[in-house]
N, C-alpha and C positions, 0 to 999 in steps of 0.2 A: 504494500500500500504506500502511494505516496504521500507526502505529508499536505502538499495542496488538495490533498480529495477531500480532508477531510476540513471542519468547520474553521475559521480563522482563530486563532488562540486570545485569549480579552486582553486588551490591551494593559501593556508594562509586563506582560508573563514570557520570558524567553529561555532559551536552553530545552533538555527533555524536560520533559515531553512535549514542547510547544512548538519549537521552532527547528528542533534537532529528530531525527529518525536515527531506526537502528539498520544495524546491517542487514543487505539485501541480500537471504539466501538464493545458492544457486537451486535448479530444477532437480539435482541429482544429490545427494548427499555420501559425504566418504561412507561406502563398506554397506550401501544399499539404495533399493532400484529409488525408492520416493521417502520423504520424511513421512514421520509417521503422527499422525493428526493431533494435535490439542485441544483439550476442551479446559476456561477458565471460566471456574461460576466465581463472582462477586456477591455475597453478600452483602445486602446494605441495606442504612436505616441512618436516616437524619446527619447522613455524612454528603451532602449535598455541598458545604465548598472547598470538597476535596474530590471527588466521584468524579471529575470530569478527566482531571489530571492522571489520577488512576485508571479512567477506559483508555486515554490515550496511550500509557504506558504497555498497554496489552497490544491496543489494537497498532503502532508503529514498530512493535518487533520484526518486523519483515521478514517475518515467515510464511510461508506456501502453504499451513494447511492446520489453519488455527481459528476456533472459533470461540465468541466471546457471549456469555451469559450474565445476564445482572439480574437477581434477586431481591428487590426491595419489599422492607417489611408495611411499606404504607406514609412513605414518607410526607410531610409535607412543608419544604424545607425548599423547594427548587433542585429535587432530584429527578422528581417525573420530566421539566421540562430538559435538562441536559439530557435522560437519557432519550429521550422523543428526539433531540440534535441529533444524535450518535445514531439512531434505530435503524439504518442502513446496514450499519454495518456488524449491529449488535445478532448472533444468533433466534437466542428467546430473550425473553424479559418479563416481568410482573411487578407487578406495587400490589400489594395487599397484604393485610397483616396475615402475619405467619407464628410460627412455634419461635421464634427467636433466629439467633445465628446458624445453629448448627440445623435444624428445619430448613434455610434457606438454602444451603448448601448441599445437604441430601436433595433438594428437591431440585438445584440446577442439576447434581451429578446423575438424575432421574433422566433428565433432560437431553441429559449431553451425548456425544456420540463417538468422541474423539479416543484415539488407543492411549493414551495421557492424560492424566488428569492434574488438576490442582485447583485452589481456592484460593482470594487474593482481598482481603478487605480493603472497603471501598475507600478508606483510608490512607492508604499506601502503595506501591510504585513494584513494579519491574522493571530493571536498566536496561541499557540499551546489550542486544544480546545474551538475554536470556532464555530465550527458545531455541538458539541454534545450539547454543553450550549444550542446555541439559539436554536435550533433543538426541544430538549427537551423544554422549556419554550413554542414553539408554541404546543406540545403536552399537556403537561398541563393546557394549559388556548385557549382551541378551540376558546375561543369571541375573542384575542389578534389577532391583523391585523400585526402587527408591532414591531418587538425587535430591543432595541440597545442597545450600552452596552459604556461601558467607553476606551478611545483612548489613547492609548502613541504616544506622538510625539515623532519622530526620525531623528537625523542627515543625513546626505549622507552617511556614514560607519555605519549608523545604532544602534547609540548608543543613549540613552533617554536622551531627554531633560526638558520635564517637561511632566504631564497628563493633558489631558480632560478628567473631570469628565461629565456624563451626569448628565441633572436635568429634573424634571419635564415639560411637554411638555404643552407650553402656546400659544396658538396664537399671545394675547396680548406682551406678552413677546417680540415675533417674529416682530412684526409689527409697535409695538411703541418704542420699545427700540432695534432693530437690534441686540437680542441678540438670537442666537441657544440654542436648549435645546442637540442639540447633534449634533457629529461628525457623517459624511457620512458610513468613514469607519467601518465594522465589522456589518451596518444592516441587518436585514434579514425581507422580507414581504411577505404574502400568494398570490399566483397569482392571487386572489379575487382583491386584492388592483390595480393589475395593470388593471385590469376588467373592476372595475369602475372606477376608476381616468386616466385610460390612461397612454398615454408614456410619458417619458421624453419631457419636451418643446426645440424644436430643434432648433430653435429661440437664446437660453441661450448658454452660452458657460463657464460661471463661475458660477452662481449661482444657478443653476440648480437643485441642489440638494435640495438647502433652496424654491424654488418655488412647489418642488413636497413636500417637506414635506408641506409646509402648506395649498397645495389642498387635501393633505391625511385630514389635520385638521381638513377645512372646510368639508368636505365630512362626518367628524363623526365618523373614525376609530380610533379602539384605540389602543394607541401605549404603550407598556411595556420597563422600563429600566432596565436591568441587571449588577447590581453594580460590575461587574469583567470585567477586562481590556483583551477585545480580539483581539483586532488589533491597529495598531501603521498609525501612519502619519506621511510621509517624508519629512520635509522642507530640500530645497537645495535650490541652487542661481537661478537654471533650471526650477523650480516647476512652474506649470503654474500661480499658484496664488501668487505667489513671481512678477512677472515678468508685470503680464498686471492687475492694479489696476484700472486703467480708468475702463475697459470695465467693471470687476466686480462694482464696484461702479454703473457704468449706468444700468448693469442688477437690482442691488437691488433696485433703485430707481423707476425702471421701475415695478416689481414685488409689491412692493408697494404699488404707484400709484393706480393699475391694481385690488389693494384688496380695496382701498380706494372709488373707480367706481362699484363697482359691489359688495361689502359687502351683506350680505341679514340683512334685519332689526333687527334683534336681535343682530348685530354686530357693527350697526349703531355710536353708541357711541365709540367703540375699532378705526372702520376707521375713524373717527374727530380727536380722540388723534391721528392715524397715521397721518395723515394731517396736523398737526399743530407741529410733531417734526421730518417730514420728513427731512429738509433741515440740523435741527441742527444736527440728526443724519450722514446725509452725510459731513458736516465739520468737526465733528471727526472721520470721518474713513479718509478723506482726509488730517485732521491732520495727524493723526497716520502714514500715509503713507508716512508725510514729504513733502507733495505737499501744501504747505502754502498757494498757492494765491488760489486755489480751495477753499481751508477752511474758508478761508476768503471771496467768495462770496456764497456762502451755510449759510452760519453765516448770513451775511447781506439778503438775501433771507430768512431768517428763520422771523425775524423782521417783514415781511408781512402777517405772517402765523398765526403770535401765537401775544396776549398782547402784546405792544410794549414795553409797562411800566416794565411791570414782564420780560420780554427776555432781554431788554438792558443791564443790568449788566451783563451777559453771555456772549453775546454777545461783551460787549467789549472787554471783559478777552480775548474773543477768536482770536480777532483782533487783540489786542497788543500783546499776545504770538507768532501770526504766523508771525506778521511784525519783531519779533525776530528772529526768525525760528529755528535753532537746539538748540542754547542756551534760548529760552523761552520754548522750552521741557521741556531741564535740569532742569530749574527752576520751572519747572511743577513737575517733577518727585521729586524733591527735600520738595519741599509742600505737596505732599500727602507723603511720606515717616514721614515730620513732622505730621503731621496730625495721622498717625496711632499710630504712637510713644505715643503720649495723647491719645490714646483710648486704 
């Protein structure tokens, strides 16, 4: 596609997605006859003055065989009329309210038709070459279920803030230490994966994405990282995950839980360590979020789970910092700062 087909970009907005396109793949791709098709559903809901910059970002990939889905839950925000601009070249589309995010995405990936899947909130961006990358990577490695690739975060104006890198994809990792091996944004999976794993759990509302990754894990597929940065993540004041930490919190704790019950034996030992650092886990994310009295009963619930002997030191640290609250951060932040400084 070229970048005059489509609507003029509003004025003072330059660079990608506005006034820059991506690379123009060739007809043939290395090591097969034709690329093999994309389908990108968008969910979206009242992300209306970011939606536009995000279809762009899909639809200038200059790719031969990619098609674009928007999901909206009923917005009324000036979403309807951008996506009515774009609707040429939009595959399907809806506005009407639904079950939430993960609703809207099973029911584009209901839709869709393409041997590739992903989902891309309506909030955030794919760079320029991102479909030839991962595109090719699942050409080259037929056993590969699953690409991601590395994330820039970005402001509301869309300027970088820092990167996620991706890393190695661990279960363990995931389950005792609450730590992602990767950002949502920019995956791409073979419609095999949604096959056998199923759709999205509609149930979730935030962590949705960390739930199907680690039923992809369990399941056995394997997932490849692409160490080049193809898509960006938008933090604003707006973002859903800025906004509702409870619920996210309760989803991971729940997701959890949920691996801790039903693990198969060979995992036995991974769900006991998730069991016994569930709680401390959920006190620093409830730290971090500045909700101190949370943190402080996760902390003290942790004390039942794990040694009492070995957790109480941690335990207290974590107690006296948050009956400080913004200033035993500081004082947080200032300690590990010392702390690197000697290493």
């Amino acid at each position: 596609m070229k970048l005059d087909d489509l609507p003029p970009p509003p004025a003072g907005r330059r660079g990608w997605p506005w006034t820059e396109v991506g690379p123009i793949l060739g007809v043939r791709p290395a090591g097969a006859t034709d690329w093999p098709s994309i389908s990108v559903v968008v969910p979206s809901y009242q992300q209306g003055p970011f939606l536009e910059e995000t279809i762009r970002s899909v639809l200038l990939q200059g790719y031969p065989n990619l098609e674009l889905l928007v999901m909206d839950g009923g917005s009324s925000d000036g979403t309807i009329e951008i996506i009515r601009r774009y609707e040429k070249w939009i595959a399907a589309w809806v506005s009407e309210r639904d079950g939430g995010q993960s609703a809207a995405i099973n029911n584009g990936w209901r839709r869709s038709r393409g041997e590739l899947l992903t989902w891309l909130n309506s909030d955030d961006l794919l760079l320029p070459g991102w479909a030839g990358a991962t595109a090719q990577a699942m050409i080259a490695e037929p056993d590969v279920d699953l690409v991601y690739c590395d994330v820039q975060v970005i402001d509301r104006e869309s300027l970088p803030l820092w990167l996620f890198a991706g890393a190695p994809v661990s279960i363990e990792r995931f389950v005792v230490y609450w730590k992602g091996a990767f950002a949502q944004q920019g995956f791409l999976m073979r419609r095999r994966v949604l096959d056998a794993c199923g759709p999205v759990d509609e149930k979730l509302h935030f962590a949705m994405d960390a739930e199907y990754w680690l039923r992809v894990l369990t399941s056995g597929k394997r997932l490849l990282h692409l160490g080049r940065t193809l898509a960006a993540f938008r933090m604003h004041e707006s973002a859903k995950t800025a906004t509702r930490y409870s619920v996210q919190k309760a989803d991971l704790i729940g997701i959890i839980t949920r691996f801790c019950e039903t693990a198969p034996p060979e995992m036995a030992a991974i769900a006991e360590r998730a069991r016994k650092r569930l709680h401390w886990n959920a006190a620093h994310t409830a730290y971090a979020a500045g909700v101190y009295k949370e943190a402080r009963q996760h902390a003290l619930r942790h004390l039942a789970d794990e040694d009492w002997k070995e957790a109480l030191p941690r335990v207290t640290a974590m107690v006296g910092l948050s009956l400080l609250g913004d200033p035993g951060r500081k004082l947080l932040q200032l300690y590990r700062q010392l702390r690197r400084r000697e290493v």
